[in-house]
C-alpha positions as CSV (number, residue, x, y, z in Angstrom):
1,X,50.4,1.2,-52.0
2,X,54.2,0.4,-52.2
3,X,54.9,3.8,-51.9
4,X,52.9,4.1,-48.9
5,X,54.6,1.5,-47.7
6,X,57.8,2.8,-48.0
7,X,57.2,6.2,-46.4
8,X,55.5,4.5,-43.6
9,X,58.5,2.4,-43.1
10,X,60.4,5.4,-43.8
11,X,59.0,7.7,-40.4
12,X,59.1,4.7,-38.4
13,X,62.7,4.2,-39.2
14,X,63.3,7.8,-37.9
15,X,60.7,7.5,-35.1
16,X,62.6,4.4,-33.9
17,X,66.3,5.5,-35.0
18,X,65.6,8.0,-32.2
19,X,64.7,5.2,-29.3
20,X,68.8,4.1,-29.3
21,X,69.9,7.7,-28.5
22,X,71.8,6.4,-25.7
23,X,73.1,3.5,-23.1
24,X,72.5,6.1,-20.2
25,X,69.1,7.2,-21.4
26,X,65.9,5.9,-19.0
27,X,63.2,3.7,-19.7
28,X,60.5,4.6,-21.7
29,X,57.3,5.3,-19.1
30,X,54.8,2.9,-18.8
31,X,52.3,3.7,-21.3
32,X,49.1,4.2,-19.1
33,X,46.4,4.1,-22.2
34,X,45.4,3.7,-25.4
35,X,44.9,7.0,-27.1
36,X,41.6,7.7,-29.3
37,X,42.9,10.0,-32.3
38,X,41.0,11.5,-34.5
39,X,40.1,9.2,-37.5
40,X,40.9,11.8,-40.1
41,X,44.9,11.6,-39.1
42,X,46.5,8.2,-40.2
43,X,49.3,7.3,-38.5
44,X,51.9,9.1,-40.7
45,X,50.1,12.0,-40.1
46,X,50.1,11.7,-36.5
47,X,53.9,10.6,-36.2
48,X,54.9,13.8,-38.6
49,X,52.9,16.0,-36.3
50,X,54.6,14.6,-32.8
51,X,58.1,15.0,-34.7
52,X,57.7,18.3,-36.0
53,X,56.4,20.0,-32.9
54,X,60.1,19.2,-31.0
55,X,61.9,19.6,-34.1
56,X,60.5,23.2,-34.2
57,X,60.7,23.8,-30.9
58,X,64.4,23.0,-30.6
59,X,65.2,25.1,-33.3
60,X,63.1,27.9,-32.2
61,X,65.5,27.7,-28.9
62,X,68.7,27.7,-31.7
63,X,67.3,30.6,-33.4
64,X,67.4,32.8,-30.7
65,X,70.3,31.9,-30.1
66,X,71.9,32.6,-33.0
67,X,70.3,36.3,-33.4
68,X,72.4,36.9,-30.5
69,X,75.5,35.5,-30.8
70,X,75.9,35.5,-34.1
71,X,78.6,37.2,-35.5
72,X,77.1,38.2,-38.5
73,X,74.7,40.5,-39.5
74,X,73.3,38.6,-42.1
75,X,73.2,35.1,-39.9
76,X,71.6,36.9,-37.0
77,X,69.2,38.4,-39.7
78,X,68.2,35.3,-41.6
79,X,67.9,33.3,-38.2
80,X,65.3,36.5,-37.2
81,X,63.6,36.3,-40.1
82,X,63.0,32.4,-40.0
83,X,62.1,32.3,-36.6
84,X,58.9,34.1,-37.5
85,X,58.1,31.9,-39.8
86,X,59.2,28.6,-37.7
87,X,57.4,30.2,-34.9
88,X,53.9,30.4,-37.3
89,X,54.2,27.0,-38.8
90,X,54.9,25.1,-35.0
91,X,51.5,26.9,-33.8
92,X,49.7,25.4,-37.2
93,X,51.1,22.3,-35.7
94,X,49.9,22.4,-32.3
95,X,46.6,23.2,-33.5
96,X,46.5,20.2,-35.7
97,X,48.3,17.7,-32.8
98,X,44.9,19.4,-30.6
99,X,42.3,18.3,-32.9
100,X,43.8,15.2,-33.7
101,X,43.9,14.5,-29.7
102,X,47.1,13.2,-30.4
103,X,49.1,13.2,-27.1
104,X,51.2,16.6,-26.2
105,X,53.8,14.5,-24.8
106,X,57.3,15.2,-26.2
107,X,57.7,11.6,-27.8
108,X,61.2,12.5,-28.9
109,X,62.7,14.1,-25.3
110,X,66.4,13.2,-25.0
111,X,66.5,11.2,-28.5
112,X,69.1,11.9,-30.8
113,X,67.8,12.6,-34.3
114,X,68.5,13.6,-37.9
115,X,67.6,17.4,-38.1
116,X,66.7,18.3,-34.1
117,X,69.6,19.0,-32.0
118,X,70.4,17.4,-28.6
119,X,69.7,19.2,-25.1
120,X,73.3,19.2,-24.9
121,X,74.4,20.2,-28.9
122,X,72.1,23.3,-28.0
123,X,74.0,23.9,-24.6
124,X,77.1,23.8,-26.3
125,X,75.9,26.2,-29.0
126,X,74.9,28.5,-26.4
127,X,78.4,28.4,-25.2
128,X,80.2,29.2,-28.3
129,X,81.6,32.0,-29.0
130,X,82.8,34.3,-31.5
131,X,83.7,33.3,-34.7
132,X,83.1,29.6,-34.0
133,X,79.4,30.1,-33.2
134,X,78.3,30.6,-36.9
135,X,79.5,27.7,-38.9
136,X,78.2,25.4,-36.2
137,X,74.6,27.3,-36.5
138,X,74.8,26.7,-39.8
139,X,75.6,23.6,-39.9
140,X,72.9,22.2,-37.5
141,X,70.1,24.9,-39.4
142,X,71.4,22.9,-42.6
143,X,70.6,19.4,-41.3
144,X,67.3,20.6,-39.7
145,X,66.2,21.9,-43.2
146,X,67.5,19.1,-45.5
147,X,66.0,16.2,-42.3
148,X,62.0,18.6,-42.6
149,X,62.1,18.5,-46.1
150,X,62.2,14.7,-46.1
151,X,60.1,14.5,-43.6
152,X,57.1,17.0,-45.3
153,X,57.7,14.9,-48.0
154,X,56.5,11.7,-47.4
155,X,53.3,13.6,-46.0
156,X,52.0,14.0,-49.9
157,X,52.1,10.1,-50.7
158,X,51.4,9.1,-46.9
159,X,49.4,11.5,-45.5
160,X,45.7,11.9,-45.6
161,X,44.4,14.8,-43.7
162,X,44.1,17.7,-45.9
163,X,45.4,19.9,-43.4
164,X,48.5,18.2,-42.5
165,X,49.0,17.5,-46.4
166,X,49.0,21.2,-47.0
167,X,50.9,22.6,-44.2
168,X,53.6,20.0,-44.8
169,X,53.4,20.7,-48.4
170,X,54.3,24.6,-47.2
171,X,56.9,23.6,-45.2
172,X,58.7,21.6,-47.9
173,X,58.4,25.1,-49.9
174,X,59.8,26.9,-47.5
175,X,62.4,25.1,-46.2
176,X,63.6,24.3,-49.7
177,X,64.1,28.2,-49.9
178,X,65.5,28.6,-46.8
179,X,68.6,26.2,-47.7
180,X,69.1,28.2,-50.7
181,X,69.3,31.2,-48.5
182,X,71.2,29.9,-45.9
183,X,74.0,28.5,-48.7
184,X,74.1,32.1,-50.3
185,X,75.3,33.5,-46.3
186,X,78.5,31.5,-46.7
């Protein structure tokens, strides 16, 4: 139970780090209604699900990105070859935020978080050039990988749907390889 305690206190500390992003950010929307989830997700299910859905997302956009301009063949490679495998998992995760009836609202739009780059990190990404572009790609692909592992993490002591417990227990797995990958490109 302490441990459960912990990881819950954990996700919300991410899921509310995110909320002081900025002075010049808006106002949170009025929230309309209370949302009827499915039973089977506990609420560190659900909040892992909303988070991982953006963060994969983002990085999707940051993937493509780099197997353009990446200036090497083995970055733009290993950014093709993850994307696949980012683009698999995030549909896994829609599917599960669906029959949850969690909402499909991007609860994380304009926050600044561990592991998901800003609208305007990505923009300035997008305008790097040249030998400048990798390290920063690697970089933020490091801190999205180290930030999902901790993440999937506290999904085997917190979560409870069997679904959510697996594919998070995959993505743990994989993104633990995918770090040692990416530290064997530099």
């Amino acid at each position: 139970m302490k441990a459960l305690a912990v990881v819950a206190l954990l996700l919300l500390g991410l899921v509310s780090g995110c909320a002081g992003s900025s002075a010049a950010s808006s106002p949170p929307p009025p929230v309309n209604t209370v949302v009827e989830t499915d039973p089977a997700f506990n609420p560190t299910d659900l909040a892992w699900i909303e988070l991982m859905v953006p963060m994969d997302e983002q990085l999707l956009r940051v993937l493509a990105l780099a197997e353009k301009q990446a200036v090497s063949p083995a970055v733009r490679t290993f950014a093709a070859s993850i994307a696949t495998g980012h683009q698999a998992e995030l549909t896994q995760l829609i599917a599960l935020r669906t029959r949850s009836k969690a909402p499909t609202a991007n609860q994380h739009e304009g926050h600044d978080m561990p592991g998901m780059m800003t609208e305007p990190e990505v923009v300035a990404l997008s305008n790097t050039a040249g030998s400048a572009f990798d390290p920063l790609f690697e970089k933020n692909l490091e801190e999205h990988l180290e930030q999902s592992i901790i993440v999937a993490r506290s999904i085997r002591t917190a979560g409870q749907e069997p679904a959510v417990k697996k594919l998070a227990a995959s993505i743990e797995h994989s993104r633990a390889d995918q770090l040692k990958q990416l530290t064997a490109l530099s």
